[in-house]
C-alpha positions as CSV (number, residue, x, y, z in Angstrom):
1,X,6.8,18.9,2.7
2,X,4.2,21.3,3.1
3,X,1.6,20.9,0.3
4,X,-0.6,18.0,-0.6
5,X,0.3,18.2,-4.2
6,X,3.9,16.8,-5.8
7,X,6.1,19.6,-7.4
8,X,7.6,18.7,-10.7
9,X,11.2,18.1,-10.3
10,X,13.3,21.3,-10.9
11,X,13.3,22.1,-14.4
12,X,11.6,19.1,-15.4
13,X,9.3,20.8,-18.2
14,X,12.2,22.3,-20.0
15,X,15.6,20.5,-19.3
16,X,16.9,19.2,-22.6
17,X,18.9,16.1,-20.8
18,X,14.9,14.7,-19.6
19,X,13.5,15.1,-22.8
20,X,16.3,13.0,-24.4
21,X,15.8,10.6,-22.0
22,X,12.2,9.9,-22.2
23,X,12.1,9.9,-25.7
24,X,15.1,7.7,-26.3
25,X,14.4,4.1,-28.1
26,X,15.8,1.7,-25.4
27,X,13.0,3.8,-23.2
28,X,13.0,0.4,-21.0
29,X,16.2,0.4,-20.0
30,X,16.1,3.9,-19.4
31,X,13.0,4.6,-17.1
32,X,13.6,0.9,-14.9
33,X,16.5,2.2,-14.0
34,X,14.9,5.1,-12.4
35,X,16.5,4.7,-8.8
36,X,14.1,5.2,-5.9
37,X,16.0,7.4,-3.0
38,X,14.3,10.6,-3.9
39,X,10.8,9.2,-3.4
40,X,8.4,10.4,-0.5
41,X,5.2,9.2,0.8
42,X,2.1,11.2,2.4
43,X,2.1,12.0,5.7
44,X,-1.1,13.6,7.4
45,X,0.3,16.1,9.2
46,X,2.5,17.5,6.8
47,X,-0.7,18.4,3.7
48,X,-3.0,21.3,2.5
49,X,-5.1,21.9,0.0
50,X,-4.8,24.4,-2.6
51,X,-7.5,26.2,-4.7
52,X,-6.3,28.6,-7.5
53,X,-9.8,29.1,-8.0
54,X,-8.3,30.0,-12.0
55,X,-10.5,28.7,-14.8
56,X,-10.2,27.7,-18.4
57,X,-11.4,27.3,-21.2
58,X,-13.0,24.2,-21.4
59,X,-13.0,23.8,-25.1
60,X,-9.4,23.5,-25.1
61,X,-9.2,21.4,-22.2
62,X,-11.5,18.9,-23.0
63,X,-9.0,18.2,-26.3
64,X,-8.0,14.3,-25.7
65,X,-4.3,14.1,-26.3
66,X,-2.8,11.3,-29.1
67,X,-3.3,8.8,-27.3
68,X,-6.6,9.4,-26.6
69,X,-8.8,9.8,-23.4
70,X,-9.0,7.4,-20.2
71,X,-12.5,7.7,-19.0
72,X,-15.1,7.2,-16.7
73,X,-18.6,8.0,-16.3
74,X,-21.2,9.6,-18.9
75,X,-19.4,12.2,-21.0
76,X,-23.2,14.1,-20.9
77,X,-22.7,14.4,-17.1
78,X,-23.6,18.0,-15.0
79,X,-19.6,18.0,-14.1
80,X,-16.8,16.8,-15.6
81,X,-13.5,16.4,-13.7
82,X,-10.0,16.0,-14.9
83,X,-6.9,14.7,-12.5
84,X,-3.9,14.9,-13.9
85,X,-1.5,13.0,-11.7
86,X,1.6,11.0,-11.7
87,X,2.0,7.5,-11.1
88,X,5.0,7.7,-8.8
89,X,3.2,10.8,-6.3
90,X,2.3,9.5,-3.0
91,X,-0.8,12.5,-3.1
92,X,-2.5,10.6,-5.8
93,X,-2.1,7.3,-4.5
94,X,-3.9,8.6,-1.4
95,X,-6.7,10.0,-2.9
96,X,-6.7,6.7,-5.1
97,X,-7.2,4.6,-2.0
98,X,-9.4,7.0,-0.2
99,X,-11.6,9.6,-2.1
100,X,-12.0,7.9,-5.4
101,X,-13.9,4.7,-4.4
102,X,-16.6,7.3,-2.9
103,X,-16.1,9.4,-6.0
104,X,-17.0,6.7,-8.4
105,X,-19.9,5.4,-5.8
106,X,-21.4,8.8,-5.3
107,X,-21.0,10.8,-8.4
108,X,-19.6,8.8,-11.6
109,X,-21.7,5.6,-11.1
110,X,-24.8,7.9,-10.8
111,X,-24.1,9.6,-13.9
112,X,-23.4,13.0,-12.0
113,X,-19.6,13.0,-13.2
114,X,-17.7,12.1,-15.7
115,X,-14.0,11.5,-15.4
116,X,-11.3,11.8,-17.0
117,X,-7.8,10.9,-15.8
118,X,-4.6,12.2,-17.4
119,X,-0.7,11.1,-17.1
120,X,1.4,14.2,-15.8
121,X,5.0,11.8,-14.8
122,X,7.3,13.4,-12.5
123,X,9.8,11.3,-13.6
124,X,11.0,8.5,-15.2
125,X,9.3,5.5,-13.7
126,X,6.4,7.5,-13.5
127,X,6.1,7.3,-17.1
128,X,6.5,3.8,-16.9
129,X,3.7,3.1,-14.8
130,X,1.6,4.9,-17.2
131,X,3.0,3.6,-20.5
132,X,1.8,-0.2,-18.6
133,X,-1.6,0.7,-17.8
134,X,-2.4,2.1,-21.4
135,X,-0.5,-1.0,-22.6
136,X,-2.8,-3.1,-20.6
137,X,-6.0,-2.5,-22.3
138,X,-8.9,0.3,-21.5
139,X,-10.5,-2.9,-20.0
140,X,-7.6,-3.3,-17.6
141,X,-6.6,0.6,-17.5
142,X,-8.5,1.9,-14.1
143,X,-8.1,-1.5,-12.6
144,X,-3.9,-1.1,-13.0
145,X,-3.6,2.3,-12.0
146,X,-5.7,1.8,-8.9
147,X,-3.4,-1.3,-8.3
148,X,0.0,0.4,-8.9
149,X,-1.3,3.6,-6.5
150,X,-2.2,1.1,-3.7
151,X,1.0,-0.9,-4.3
152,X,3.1,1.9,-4.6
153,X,5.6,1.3,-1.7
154,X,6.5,-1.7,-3.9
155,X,7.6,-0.7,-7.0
156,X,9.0,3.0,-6.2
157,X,12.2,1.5,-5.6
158,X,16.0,1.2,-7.0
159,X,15.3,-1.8,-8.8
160,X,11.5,-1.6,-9.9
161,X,11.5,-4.0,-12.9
162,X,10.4,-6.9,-11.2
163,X,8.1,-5.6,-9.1
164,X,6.2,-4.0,-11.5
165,X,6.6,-6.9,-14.5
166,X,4.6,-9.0,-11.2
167,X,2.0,-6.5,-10.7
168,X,0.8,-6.4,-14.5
169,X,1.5,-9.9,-15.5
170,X,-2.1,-10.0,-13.4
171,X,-3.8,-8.1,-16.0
172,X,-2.4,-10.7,-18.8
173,X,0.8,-9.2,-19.9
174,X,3.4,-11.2,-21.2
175,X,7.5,-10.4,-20.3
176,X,7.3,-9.7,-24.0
177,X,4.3,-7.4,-24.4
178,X,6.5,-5.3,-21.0
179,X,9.5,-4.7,-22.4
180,X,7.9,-3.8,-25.5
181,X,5.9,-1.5,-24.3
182,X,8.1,0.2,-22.5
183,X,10.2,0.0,-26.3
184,X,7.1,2.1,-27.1
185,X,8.4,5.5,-28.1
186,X,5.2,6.6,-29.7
187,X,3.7,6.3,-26.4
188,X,6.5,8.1,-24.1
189,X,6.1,10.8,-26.9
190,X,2.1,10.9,-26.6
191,X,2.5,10.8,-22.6
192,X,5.0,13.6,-22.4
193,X,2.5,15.9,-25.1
194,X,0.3,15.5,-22.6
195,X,2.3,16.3,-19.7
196,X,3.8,19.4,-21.4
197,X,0.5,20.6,-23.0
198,X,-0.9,20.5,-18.7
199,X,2.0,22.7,-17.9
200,X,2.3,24.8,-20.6
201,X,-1.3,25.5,-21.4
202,X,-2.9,24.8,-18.1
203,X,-0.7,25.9,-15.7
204,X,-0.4,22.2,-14.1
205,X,2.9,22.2,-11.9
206,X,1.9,19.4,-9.0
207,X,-0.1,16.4,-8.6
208,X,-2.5,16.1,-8.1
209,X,-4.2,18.9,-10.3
210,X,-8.0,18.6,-10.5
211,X,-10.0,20.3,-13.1
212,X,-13.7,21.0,-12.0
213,X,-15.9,22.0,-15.1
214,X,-12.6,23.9,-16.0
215,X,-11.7,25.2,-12.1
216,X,-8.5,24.5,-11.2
217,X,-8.0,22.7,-7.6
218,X,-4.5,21.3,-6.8
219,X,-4.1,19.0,-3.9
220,X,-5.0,15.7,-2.1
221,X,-8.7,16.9,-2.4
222,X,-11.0,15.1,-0.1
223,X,-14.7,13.8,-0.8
224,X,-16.5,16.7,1.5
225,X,-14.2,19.3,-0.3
226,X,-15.3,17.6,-3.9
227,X,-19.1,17.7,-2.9
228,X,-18.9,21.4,-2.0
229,X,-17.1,21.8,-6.0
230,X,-19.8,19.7,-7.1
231,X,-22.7,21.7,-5.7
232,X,-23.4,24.7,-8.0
233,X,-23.4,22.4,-10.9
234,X,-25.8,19.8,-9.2
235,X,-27.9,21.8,-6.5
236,X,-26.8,20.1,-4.3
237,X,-26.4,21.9,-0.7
């Protein structure tokens, strides 16, 4: 692997057989039995970072899907910066654990940056991770995703239903309240809008896809390399 972004599985915005799938009432059954072989994690040696340098228009992109916006920071901010990224990609649980502590310290804390994090699955358990954290509660929501990035080794396996049922009974969640959610097809439908509204209308086809004031910067972007995206907006040198 070559690129510090995850591709999209092969046909995964238009194959009939996944749409079914994720929008299919026994979703729970479905997406836990996601099986595990065909996950990788990051390697150092093996990552790049691309910047398409595209923009666009911010009007658009700044529209919060149905279920509405996960957020950080003051929405009046100099810069505004959407990730889309999937729950499953080992990218975005490295720049979970490493870049966005500083991130949030530096630049959304300080009212520099406000951020906005949208789900773009690769695949079924994927959208299961996601469906959980917006299930737990916007109180709970960053705390969960930053939890299932750094735990990620766990519950990107064959059987991931127990695993993951563990990690969010910590936020509060009842057996009950998981498999319902994961029952939820209103959500898998709002998740996947958002998913195909990235690729379709924003040219999002990795994670993770970064969205600088409307720039377009795919890849496992590092702190530095956000500071120097940062700097026209905040005069900063």
């Amino acid at each position: 692997m070559d690129s510090r972004a995850d591709e999209p599985i092969q046909g995964s915005a238009v194959d009939p057989r996944r749409r079914q799938l994720l929008l299919m009432g026994a979703a729970a059954v479905a997406i836990l039995a996601a099986g595990g072989a065909g996950y990788y994690f990051w390697k150092p040696s093996d990552t790049i970072l691309t910047d398409t340098g595209s923009k666009n228009d911010l009007t658009d992109l700044m529209k919060p899907g149905p279920l509405g916006e996960e957020a950080l920071g003051d929405p009046k901010a100099p810069v505004t910066v959407i990730e889309y990224a999937s729950m499953t990609c080992p990218h975005c649980a490295h720049f979970s654990m490493t870049t966005f502590p500083e991130l949030k310290k530096r630049y959304i804390d300080t009212g520099k940056v406000y951020f906005i994090f949208r789900e773009f699955p690769l695949d079924e358990l994927a959208t299961a991770g996601s469906m959980l954290a917006r299930c737990s509660g916007s109180e709970n929501y960053f705390p969960l995703v930053e939890t299932l990035f750094a735990s990620q080794r766990d519950w990107v396996v064959q059987k991931p239903r127990n695993a993951l049922l563990a990690i969010v009974k910590q936020t509060g969640m009842s057996e009950e309240a998981f498999d319902a959610c994961l029952a939820n097809q209103q959500m898998v439908q709002g998740i996947e809008k958002v998913r195909s509204d990235a690729s379709q209308k924003f040219g999002v086809q990795s994670t993770p896809t970064f969205f600088i004031n409307g720039k377009m910067v795919s890849g496992d972007i590092s702190i530095d390399e956000m500071a120097k995206q940062f700097a026209p907006y905040l005069k900063e040198s």
